[in-house]
C-alpha positions in Angstrom: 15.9 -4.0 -1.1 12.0 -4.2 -0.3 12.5 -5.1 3.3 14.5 -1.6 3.2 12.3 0.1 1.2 9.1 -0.1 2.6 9.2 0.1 6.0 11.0 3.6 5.1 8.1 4.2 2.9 5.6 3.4 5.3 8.0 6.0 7.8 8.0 8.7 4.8 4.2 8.5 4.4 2.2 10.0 7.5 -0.2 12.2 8.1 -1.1 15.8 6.8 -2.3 17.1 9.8 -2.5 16.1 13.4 -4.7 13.2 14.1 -2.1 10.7 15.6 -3.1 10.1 19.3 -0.6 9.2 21.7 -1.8 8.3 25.5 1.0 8.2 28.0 0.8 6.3 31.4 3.3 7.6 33.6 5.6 5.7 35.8 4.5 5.3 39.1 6.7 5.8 42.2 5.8 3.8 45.3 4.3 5.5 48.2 7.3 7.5 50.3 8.6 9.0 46.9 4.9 10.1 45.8 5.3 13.7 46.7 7.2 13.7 44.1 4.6 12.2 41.4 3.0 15.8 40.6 6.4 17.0 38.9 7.2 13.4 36.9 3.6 13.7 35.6 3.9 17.2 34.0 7.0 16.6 32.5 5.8 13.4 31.3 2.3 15.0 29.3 5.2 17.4 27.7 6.9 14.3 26.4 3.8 13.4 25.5 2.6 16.1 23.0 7.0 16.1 21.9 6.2 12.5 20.9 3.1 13.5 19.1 4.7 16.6 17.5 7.4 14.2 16.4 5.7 11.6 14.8 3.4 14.3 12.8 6.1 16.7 11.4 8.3 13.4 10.1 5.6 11.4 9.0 4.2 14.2 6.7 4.4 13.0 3.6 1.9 14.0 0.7 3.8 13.5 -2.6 4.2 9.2 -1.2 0.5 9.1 -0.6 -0.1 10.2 -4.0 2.1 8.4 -5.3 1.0 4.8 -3.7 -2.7 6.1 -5.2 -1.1 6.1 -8.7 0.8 3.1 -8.1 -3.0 1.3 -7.4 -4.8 2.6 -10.5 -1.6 0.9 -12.5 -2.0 -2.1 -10.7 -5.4 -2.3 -11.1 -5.2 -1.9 -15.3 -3.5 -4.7 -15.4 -5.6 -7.6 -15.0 -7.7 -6.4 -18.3 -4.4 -6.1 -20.4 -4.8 -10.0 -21.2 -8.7 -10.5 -21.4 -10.9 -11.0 -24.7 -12.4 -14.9 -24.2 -14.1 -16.8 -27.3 -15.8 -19.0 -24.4 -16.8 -18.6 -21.1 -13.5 -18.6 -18.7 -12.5 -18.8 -15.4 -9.4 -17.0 -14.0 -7.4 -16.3 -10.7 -4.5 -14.4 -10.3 -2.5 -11.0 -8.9 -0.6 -8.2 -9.7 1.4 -5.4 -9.0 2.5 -2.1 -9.9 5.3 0.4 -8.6 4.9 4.3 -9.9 7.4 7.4 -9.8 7.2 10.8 -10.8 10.9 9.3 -13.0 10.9 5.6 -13.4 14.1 4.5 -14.7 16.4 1.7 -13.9 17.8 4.4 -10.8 14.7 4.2 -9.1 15.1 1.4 -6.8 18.8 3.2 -5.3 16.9 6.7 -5.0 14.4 4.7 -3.1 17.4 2.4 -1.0 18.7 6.1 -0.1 15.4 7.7 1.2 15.5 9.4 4.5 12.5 10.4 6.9 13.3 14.1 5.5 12.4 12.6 1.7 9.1 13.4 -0.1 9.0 12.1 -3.6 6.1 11.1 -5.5 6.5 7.4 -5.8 4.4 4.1 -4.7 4.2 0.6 -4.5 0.7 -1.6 -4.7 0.0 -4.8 -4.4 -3.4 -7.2 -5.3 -2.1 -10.1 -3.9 -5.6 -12.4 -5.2 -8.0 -12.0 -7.4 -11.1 -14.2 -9.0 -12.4 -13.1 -12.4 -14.9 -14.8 -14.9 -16.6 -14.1 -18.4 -19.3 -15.1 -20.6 -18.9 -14.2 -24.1 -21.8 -13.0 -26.1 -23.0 -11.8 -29.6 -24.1 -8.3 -30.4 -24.4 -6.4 -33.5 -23.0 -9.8 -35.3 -19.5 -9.4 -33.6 -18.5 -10.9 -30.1 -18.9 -9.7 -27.2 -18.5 -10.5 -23.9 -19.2 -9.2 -19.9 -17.7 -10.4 -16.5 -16.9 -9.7 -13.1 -13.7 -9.5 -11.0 -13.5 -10.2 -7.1 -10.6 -9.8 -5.0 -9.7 -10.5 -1.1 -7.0 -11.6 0.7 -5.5 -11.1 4.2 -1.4 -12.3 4.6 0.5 -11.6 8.4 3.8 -12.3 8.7 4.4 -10.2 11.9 7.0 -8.1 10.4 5.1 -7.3 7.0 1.0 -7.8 6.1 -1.5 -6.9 2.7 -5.1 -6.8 3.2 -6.9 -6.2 -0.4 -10.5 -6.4 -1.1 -11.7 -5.4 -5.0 -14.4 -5.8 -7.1 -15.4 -4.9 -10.9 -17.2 -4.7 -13.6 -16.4 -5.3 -17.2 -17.8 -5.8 -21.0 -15.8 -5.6 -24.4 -16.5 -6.3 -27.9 -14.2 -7.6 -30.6 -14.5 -6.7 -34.0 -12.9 -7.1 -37.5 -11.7 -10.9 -36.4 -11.1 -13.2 -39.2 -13.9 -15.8 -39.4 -11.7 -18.3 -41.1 -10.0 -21.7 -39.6 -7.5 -21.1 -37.3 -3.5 -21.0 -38.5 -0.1 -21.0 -37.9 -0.7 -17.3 -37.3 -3.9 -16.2 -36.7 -4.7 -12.9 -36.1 -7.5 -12.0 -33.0 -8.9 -9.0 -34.5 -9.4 -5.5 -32.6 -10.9 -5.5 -29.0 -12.5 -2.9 -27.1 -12.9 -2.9 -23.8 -14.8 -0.8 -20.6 -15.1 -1.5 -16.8 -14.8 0.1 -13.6 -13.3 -1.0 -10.3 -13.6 -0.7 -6.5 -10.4 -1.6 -4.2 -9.5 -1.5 -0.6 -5.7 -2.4 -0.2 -3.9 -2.0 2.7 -0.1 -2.7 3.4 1.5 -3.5 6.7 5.0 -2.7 7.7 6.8 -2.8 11.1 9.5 -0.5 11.9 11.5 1.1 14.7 11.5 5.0 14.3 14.3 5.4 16.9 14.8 6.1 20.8 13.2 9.0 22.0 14.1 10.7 25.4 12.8 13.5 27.6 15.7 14.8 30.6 13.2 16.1 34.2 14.8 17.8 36.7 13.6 16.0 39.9 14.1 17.9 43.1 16.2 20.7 41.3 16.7 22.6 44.6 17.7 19.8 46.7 15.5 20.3 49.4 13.9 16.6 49.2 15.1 13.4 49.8 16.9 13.1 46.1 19.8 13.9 44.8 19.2 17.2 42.7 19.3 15.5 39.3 18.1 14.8 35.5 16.3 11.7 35.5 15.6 10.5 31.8 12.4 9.2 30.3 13.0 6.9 27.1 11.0 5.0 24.7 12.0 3.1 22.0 8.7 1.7 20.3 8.4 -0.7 17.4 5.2 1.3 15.5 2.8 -0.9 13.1 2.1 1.2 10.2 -0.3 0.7 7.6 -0.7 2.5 4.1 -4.5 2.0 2.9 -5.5 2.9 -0.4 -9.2 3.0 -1.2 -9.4 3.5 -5.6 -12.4 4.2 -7.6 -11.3 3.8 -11.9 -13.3 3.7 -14.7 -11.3 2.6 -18.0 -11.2 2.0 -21.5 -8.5 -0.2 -23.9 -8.4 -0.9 -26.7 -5.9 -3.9 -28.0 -4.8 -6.6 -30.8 -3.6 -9.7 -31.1 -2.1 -12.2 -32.8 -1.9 -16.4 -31.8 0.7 -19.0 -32.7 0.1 -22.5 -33.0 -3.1 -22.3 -31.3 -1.0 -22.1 -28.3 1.1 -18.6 -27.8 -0.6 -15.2 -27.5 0.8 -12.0 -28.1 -1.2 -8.7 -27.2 -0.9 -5.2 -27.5 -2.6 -1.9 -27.2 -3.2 1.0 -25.4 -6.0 2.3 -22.6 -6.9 5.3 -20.5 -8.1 5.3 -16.9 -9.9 7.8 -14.7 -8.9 7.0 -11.0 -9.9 8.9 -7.6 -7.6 7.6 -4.5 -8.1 8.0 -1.1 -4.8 7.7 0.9 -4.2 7.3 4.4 -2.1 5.7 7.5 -2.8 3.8 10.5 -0.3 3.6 12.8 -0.2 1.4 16.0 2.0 0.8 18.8 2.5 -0.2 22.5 5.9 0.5 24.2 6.9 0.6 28.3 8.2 4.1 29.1 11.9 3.7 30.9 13.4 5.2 33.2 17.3 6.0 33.5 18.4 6.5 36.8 19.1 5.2 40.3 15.2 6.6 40.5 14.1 3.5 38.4 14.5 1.5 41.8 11.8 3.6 43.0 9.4 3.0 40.6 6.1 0.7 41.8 6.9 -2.6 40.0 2.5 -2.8 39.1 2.9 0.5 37.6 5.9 1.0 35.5 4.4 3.1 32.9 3.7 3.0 29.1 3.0 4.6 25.9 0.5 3.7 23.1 0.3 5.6 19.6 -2.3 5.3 17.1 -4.8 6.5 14.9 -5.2 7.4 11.3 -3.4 10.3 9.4 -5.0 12.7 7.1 -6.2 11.2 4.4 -4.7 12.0 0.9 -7.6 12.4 -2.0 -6.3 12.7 -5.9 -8.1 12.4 -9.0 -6.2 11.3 -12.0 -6.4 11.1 -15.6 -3.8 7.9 -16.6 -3.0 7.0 -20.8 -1.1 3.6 -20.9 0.3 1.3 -22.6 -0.8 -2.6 -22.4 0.3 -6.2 -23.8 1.4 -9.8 -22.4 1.7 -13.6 -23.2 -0.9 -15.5 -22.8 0.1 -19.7 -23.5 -3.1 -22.1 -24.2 -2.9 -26.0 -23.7 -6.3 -27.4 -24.3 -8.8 -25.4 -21.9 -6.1 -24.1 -19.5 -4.1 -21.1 -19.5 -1.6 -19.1 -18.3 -1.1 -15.1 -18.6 1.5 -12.5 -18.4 -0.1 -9.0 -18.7 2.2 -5.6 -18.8 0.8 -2.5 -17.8 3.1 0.6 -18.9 3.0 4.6 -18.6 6.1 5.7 -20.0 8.5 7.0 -17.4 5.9 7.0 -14.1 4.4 3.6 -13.7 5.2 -0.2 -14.4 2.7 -2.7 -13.5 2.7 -6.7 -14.1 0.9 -9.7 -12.9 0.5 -13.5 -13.4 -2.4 -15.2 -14.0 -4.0 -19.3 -14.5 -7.6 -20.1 -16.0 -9.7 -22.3 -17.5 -12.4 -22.0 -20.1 -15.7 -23.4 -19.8 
């Protein structure tokens, strides 16, 4: 279903005004036919500015822009879901989040069914990497702790690509935590916890929007050497879309715990999150410019025309207030670890991830 999804996504999602530029080399005919070249290069700047026209009123899109900027803040709450060290610790990792305006369990068909006429307020986000470390610390007599999270990773496959770059800051402080011996069950006391965040992410997609055609008349009145005919100009580009989403979030959580064994984890809590998103689209492509007609023979073989799209749509800026709900497993042997942290706003966003560390 994703490799349906979001190349329609990517389709659904462009621009809010008209900043897609599309340059348009026109066939050239060779030399006895170039009377002719004046008329084939007017009609050919109208197909232009059709193509143009065509790619802005489809591609625009607001309610999946801010959508894919909720879908980030989600997936960006997630890492600090699963987070409260007793010792200094080391962890990488990655998540993920999906957001709709009404997540259910009928989301992923409404989103199979999408058309390029669909606008629905729904997203996808993806932090494919990221590093983060802590060093724990006393204050006021309770623990406390500070660290820093760094992201970056850059994935091609041709057909699909992620860029993500992040950063953040973070410091908590857990209180009311038993200061006996360990047990069987062992509760980990209340933790409170503030940070902000920075991320670029960015999310490839190739698709084919369709054949496009423009009919000329060519020698309508018959008084040159042609046949009075329709010649046809078609394209049928493969477009290189991108869906960058640049998030600012400051957040708060607050969370509980209790451990098994000394081994098994369980947390839970809630959080808040202020987010401001900046949305946009690139789009790029490169496609020769055909002719349909006897008049193709005619063409100069060095010359055969093309036409390139791209540029960046109208970016999409939305500030957010986000109340969520937080927990995940987190399994200890010796210093290692592995974690499983949920992010959840009831009925609009779902975000998970997985993550491996070690403590110092």
């Amino acid at each position: 279903m994703f490799r349906t999804v979001l190349p329609l996504a990517l389709l659904c999602a462009l621009p809010l005004s008209a900043q897609i530029r599309v340059d348009l080399a026109t066939p050239r005919l060779i030399d006895e036919f170039s009377d002719y070249q004046g008329v084939l290069d007017d009609y050919a700047l109208q197909y232009r500015d059709e193509i143009a026209a065509i790619v802005s009123e489809t591609l625009d899109k607001p309610l999946f822009m801010e959508g894919f900027g909720m879908a980030a803040s989600a997936a960006t709450a997630v890492p600090a879901a699963l987070r409260p060290p007793a010792s200094p610790f080391l962890s990488a990792g990655s998540s993920a989040a999906v957001y709709a305006e009404d997540l259910s369990g009928e989301t992923p068909s409404t989103l199979s069914n999408l058309d390029p006429e669909s606008d629905m307020k729904a997203g996808l986000c993806v932090l494919p990497l990221a590093v983060q470390g802590a060093l724990p610390f006393t204050v006021l007599g309770q623990r406390g702790y500070a660290g820093l999270a760094l992201g970056y990773i850059y994935a091609d496959t041709g057909e699909y690509g992620v860029e993500s770059l992040s950063a953040g800051l973070f410091a908590g402080i857990t209180f009311l935590a038993p200061r006996t011996a360990p047990r069987i069950v062992s509760w980990e006391g209340v933790s409170l916890e503030a940070g902000g965040d920075w991320t670029n992410n960015r999310m490839n997609a190739l698709f084919e929007p369709g054949r496009i055609t423009q009919d000329i008349p060519l020698d309508p009145d018959g008084e040159g050497p042609l046949v009075p005919q329709d010649i046809t100009l078609a394209v049928d580009p493969e477009v290189r879309a991108g869906i960058a989403t640049e998030l600012i979030c400051l957040r708060a959580s607050l969370r509980t715990g209790v451990t098994l064994f000394q081994a098994l984890s369980l947390y839970g809590g809630g959080g808040i999150l202020w987010s401001r998103t900046r949305t946009g689209i690139t789009v790029e492509s490169d496609a020769p410019i055909v002719i349909e007609s006897y008049v193709s023979d005619l063409v100069d073989p060095e010359h055969p025309g093309s036409i390139a799209i791209d540029g960046t749509a109208a970016q999409f800026a939305a500030y957010a207030l986000m109340p969520y709900l937080q927990g995940g497993l987190l399994f200890r042997v010796g210093p290692f670890g592995m974690g499983l942290p949920v992010v959840w706003k009831p009925g609009e966003a779902l975000g998970t991830g997985f993550f491996v560390g070690v403590s110092l």
